[in-house]
C-alpha positions, 0 to 999 in steps of 0.5 A: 597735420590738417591742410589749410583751405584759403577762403575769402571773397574774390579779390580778398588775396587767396592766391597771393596767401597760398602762394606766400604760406606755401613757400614759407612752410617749404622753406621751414622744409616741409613738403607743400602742394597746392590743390584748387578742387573748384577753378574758373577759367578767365580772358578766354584762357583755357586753365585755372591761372591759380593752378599754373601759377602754384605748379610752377612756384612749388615745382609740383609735378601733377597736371593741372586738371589733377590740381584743379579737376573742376572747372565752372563759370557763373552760368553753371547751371544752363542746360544742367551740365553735369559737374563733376563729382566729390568722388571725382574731387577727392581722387585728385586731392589723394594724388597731391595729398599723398606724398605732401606733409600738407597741402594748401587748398585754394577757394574758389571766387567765393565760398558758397560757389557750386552749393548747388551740387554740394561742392561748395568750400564748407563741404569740401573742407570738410572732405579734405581734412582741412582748416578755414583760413579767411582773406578780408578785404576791407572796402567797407564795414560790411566787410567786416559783416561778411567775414563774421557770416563767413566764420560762422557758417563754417564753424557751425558746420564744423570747421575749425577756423583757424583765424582772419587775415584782413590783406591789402588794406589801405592805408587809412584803414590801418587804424580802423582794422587794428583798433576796429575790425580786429577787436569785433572780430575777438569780441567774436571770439575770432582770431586775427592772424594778420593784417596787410597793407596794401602794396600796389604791386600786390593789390593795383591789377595790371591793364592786361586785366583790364583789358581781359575783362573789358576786350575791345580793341587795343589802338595802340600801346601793346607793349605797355600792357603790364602797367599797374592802374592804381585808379580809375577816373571816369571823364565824364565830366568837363575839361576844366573839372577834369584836370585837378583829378588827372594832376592828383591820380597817379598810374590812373586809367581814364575812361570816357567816350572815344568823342573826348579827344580834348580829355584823353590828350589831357589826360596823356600830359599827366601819369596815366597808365591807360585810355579806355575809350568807351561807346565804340567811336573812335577817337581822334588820330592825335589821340593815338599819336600821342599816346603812341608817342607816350607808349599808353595802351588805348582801349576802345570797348563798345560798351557804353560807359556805365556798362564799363564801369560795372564790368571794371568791377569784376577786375582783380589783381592776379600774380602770374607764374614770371612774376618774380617781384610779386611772388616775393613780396608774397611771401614776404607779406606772410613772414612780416605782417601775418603769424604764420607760425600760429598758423602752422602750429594750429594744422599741426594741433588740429591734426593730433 
């Protein structure tokens, strides 16, 4: 039987299918493990957070540096540090593959990470006996573009491509990805193997990651770090310009300068699930009283607001190891929406 290697783009939900895919196929009894052979640390963590979260779920018993031996960071290169080897690589990928009818392989923030070194997801797939499964996630068309190039490219390297699963789409883009994007994709001669809508408990990150990316200080509301934002509002605007949007957003987070008080204590009269509060300045004590009050996290950052903005774009959702509800919408995302049968009826074939 092949592995199965879950590629796509950050944010594409390669975490959310590893971890569903990998608790139906033990459910159906085979022996499952997870191997993350290129890793990223975050928020000042000192491991991979796919890798504790896939050691916890399938109770694996490896360490975490056997589950995911190499670590890197967008700045790789400086002072050429020495990363470490395929040889290095595919000795723990034989530690979990050794008593696992098969394993899932999580890609990496995007495929073509550590090609400088030959480490990139093609490569490796190739080393591991594994086929390409890819998460899409649609923000555009040219989403739809960079799935096709990302087919492709492993196809032509001689990767078999299993199929496409577009996750978290909205859902005005239910129609477009069935009657649209799915249909290019086959007249590409692409499979389709499922299509997700969004859920916000699967797709809306939490102000903890917010605030992993962003740092700052957090003022108040240190208990209420686990609320979902599933919008953001930028307040730089006038207050009675504001107030429509802040009435219509729900579970927002509203950022704008710490000078605001007028728009945050506004904002805090509707439902709003954090204040990120930009340029350094402190705002008014009435703003924290309130949102103490209304248990919202204030975060003040000394970025300026157009920094913020660009760094928020970095956020993503993630599922932690004590996150029952979302581990079980998980999988049942891959048993309702996705043909994971198909899936591993093609490991199985591809393996003969």
């Amino acid at each position: 039987m092949k592995n199965i290697y879950t590629l796509g783009p950050t944010g594409s939900g390669k975490t959310a299918m590893a971890v569903g895919l990998a608790l139906k196929l033990q459910q159906e009894g085979y022996k499952v493990s997870y191997f993350k052979p290129v890793g990223n640390t975050m928020g000042g963590a000192n491991k991979d957070e796919d890798a504790s979260l896939m050691q916890r779920v399938l109770n694996m018993n490896h360490s975490l540096d056997t589950i995911v031996p190499c670590i890197t960071g967008p700045s790789y290169l400086s002072g050429y540090k020495k990363m470490e080897s395929l040889e290095q690589i595919l000795s723990s990928y034989q530690k979990i593959a050794k008593n696992s009818d098969i394993v899932i392989i999580g890609g990496s923030g995007n495929p073509y990470i550590l090609a400088s070194f030959g480490l990139d997801a093609a490569a490796l797939a190739a080393k591991m006996d594994a086929v390409a499964l890819f998460m899409i996630r649609i923000e555009n068309d040219f989403s739809l573009d960079q799935a096709i190039f990302y087919n492709k490219y492993f196809l032509n390297y001689g990767i078999s491509v299993i199929g496409n699963v577009f996750n978290n789409v909205p859902r005005p883009l239910l129609s477009k990805t069935e009657g649209v994007y799915k249909k290019i994709l086959e007249e590409k001669g692409l499979k389709t193997v499922g299509i997700i809508p969004v859920r916000a408990n699967m797709a809306s990150p939490t102000v903890a990651e917010y605030y992993e990316v962003l740092g700052g200080e957090i003022l108040t509301g240190e208990d209420s770090m686990d609320r979902l934002i599933e919008d953001v509002i930028i307040g730089a605007m006038t207050l009675e310009s504001a107030l429509g949007y802040l009435r219509r957003a729900p579970n927002k987070a509203i950022i704008t300068g710490g000078d605001r008080a007028d728009l945050a204590l506004a904002a805090l009269e509707t439902s709003t699930s954090a204040l990120i509060l930009t340029g350094g300045l402190y705002p008014d004590v009435k703003v924290v009283a309130r949102a103490a009050e209304k248990e919202v996290p204030v975060i003040l950052v000394h970025y300026d607001t157009y920094t913020t903005i660009e760094k928020i774009n970095e956020v993503s959702r993630h599922i932690r190891p004590d996150d029952k509800l979302s581990i079980r919408i998980a999988q049942e995302n891959t048993e309702k929406y996705c043909n994971w049968e198909y899936v591993l009826n093609c490991a199985k074939s591809e393996g003969d």
